[in-house]
N, C-alpha and C positions, 0 to 999 in steps of 0.2 A: 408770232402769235399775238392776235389785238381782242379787245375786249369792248361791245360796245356797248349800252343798255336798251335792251329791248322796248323797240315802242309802244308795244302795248303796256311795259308796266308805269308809264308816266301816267299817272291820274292828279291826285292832290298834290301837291309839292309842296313843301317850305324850306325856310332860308335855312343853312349852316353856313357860320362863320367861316372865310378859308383859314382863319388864324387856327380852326380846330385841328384842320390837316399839317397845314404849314410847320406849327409849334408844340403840337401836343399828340400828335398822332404814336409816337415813339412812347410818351411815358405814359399816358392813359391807361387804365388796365381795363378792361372788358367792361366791367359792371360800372366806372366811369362812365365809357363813350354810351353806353344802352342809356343812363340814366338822363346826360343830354341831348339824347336822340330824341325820348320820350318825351322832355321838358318843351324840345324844339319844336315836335310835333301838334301840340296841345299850348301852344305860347298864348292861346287866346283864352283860355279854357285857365277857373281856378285849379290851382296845384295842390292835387289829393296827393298824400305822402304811398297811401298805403296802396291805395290803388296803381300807383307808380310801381309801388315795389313787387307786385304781385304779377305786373305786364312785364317786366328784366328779370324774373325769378330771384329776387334779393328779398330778405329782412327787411324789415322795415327800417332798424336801425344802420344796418349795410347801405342802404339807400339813400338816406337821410349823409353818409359818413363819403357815398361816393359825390354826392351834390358835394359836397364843401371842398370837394377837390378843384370844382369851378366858382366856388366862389373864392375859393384862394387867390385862384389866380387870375381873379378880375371878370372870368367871362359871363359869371352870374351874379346877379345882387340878388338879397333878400333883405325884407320890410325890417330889420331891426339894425339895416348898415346905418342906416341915417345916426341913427340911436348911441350905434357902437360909437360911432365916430364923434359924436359930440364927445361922448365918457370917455374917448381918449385924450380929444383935447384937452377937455379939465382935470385929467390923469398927466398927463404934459405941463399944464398951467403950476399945478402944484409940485410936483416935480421943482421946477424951475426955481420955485421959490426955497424949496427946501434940500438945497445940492451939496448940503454940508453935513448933509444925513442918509447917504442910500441905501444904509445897512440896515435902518430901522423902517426904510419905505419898501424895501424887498420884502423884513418881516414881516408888513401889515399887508403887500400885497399876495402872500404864498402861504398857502397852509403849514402849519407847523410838520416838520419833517423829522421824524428820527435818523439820528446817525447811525449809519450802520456798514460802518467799513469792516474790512478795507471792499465793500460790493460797493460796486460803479451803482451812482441814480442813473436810474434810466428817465427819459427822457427824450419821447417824442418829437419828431420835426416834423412840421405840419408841412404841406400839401405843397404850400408856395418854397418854405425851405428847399426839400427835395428837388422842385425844376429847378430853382436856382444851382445848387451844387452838378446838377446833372448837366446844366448847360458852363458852369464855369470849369467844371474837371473832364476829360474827355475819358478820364479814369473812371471816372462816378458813372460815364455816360456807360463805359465798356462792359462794367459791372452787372448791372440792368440787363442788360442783353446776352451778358453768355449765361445770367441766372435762366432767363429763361430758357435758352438753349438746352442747358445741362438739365433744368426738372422737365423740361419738356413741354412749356404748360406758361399761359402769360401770368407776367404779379401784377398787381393793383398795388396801390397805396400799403396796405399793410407788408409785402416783402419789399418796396420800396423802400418804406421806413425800419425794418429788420435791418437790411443790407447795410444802409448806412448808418445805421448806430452801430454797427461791430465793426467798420470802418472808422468814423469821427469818431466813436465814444471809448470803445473799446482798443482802439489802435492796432487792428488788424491785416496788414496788408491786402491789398486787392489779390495777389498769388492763392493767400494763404484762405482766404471765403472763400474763393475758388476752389479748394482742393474741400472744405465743410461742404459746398454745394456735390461736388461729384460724391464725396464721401457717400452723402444722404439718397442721392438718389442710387447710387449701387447698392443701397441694404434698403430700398424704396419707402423710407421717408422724407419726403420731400414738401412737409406740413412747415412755416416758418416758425411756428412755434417749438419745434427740434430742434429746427435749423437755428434759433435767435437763442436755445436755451445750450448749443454745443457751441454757438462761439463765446458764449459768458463763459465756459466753461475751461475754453482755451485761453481766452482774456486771466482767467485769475490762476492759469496752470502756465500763463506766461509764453505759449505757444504761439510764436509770432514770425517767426523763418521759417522759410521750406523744409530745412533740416528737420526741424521739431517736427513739423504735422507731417512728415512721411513719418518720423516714428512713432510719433500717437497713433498713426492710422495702423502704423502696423499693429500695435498692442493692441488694437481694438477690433484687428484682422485676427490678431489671436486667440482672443478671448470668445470670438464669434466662431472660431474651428474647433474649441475648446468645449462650447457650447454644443457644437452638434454633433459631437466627440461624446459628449457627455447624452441629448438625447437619444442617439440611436440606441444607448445600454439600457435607459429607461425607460423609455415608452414615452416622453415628455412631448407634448405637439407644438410647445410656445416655438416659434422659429429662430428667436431670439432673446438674451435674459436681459430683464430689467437693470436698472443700474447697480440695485440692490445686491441681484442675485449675481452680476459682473466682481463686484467688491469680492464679496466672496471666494469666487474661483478662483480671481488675483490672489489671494493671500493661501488658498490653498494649496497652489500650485507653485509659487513664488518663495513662502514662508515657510509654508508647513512640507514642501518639498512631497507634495503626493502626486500622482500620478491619476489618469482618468480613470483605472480600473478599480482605483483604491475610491475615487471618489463615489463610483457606481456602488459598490460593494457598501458604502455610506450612505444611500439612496435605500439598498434593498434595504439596509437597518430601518430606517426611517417608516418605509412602505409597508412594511410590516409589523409597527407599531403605534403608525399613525392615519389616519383618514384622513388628511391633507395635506397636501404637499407645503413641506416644512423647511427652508434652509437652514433656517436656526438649528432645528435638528439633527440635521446632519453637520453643522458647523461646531456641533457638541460633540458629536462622536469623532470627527475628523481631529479636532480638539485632543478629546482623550487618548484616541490612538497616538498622536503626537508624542503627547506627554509619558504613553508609558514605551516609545520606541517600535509602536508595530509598523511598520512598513511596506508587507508583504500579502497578499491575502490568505498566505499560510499563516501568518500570524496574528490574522484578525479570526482566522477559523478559530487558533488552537485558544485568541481569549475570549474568544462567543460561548465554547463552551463551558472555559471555566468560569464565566459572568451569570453561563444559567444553573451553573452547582451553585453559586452566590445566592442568586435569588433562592432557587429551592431554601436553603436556610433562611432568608430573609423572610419568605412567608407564613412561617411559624412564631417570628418575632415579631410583624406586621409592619415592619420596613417596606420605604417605599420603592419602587423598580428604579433602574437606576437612569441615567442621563437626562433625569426630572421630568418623567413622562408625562405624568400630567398634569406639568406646569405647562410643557408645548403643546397639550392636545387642548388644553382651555386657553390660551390664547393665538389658537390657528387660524387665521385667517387668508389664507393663501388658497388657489383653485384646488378641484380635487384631485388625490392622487387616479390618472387613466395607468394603468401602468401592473402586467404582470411577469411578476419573477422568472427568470429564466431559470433554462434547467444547470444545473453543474454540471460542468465536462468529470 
């Protein structure tokens, strides 16, 4: 099969660099090559930012962020290189004179930072960074391309920059992104903002061998069957629980040793005393039953009811209902409860 271009669509022409094909065809991301398409088009014409961004469908600032990917890496100038380049020299000049001080010339040149270990700074690598490691590690290059394989979908500069900082910063093996990329896309989040904020997350849980991230994935395979274990008893639609609402279920399930029908039966508590779905609330009752040894949903029957002979006496003394009802219903912010009681077998 051959591909040739049709002669009617030759009209206007202009130049492209082959260096665009040759050297950058592979790391460009989409809204890169649109943006020197557009610049290349219009070379003679001043460069309107916004009118740019609006012909590539990008933000202004997207726009603006994909150009510097070409000036990175030489193929564009812009009116303030000249500029920069002197400030660097005389940023060099002094430098040179003062080489018996870098500590205090890093100070004056870097905003003041708070520490805040043991979390990794992050720390972006700009544009030229990136081709460089991609052309000197064939690993770096691999990376780049089975990402997008596996989301399905091409990265630009920002999963560029994601990938390799959980790589360089983070010291995560190539294997082990790999198995964060498949992860993401099988529960389809495939946003690098997930994807940059689960390998911090493996980075500081130390998850660095294959061994580890098959069984994080499984805990996190179980906490997701757990989950929908847990929806289909209540009516809940979220498809997935928050990290929040994950904590939780690990400790219920793990610690307090209950079981999915004990935690529903915690739900209906909840549903039936509160207008918003509450995990707090039911991490209080789950709690209590704990503590006084119920187990069973025969024995959350037989102390439901003697909690509501409780109350009855309570509201003649003007005690408040119990598991601090409405300390959780004035500070609920959580969706509403969708969700109707089943019948008892």
């Amino acid at each position: 099969m051959s591909y040739g271009i049709n002669p009617s669509a030759w009209g206007v022409i202009f130049p492209v660099p082959s260096q665009i094909v040759d050297k950058h065809i592979r790391l460009a991301g989409a809204a890169q090559l649109k943006a020197l398409l557009w610049v290349l088009r219009h070379a003679n014409e001043p460069l309107d930012i916004e009118e740019m961004a609006k012909a590539i469908g990008q933000k202004t600032a997207d726009a603006v962020d994909a150009l510097q990917y070409w000036v990175e890496t030489g193929i564009l100038i812009n009116d303030d290189k000249k500029t920069e380049q002197s400030k660097i020299t005389e940023n060099k000049n002094q430098q040179n004179q003062e080489e018996e001080k870098p500590s205090i010339i890093e100070k004056e040149k870097e905003p003041s930072r708070r520490p805040s270990p043991p979390e990794l700074p992050v720390i972006k690598p700009s544009h030229s960074q990136i081709l460089a490691r991609a052309k000197e590690s064939p690993d770096i290059a691999y990376l780049f391309n089975e990402a997008q394989v596996k989301l399905g979908r091409t990265i630009g500069y920002d999963g560029q920059c994601t990938l390799l900082m959980m790589h360089d910063q983070y010291g995560l093996p190539i294997e082990v992104i790999l198995m964060i990329l498949s992860y993401a896309a099988s529960v389809g989040k495939i946003s690098f903002s997930y994807i940059g904020k689960m390998g911090q997350n493996w980075f500081e849980k130390e998850i660095d061998t294959i061994e580890k991230a098959e069984e994080e994935i499984n805990h996190l395979d179980n906490i997701t069957r757990l989950w929908q274990e847990i929806a289909r008893g209540t009516g809940i639609s979220t498809p997935r629980p928050t990290a929040k609402q994950s904590e939780y279920i690990v400790d219920w399930v793990n610690r307090l040793k209950f079981d999915v029908e004990m935690i529903i039966l915690a739900y209906e508590q909840m549903a039936n005393n509160c207008h918003r779905l509450s995990f707090p609330y039911m991490d209080k009752v789950l709690k209590n039953w704990h503590s006084k040894g119920i187990k069973t949903p025969e024995d959350a029957e037989k102390e439901d009811r003697s909690r509501k002979k409780q109350q009855e006496k309570n509201q003649s003394s003007g005690k408040s209902a119990s598991y601090d009802l409405d300390e959780f219903n004035n500070r609920s912010v959580h969706e509403p409860i969708l969700y109707e009681k089943r019948n008892k077998k």
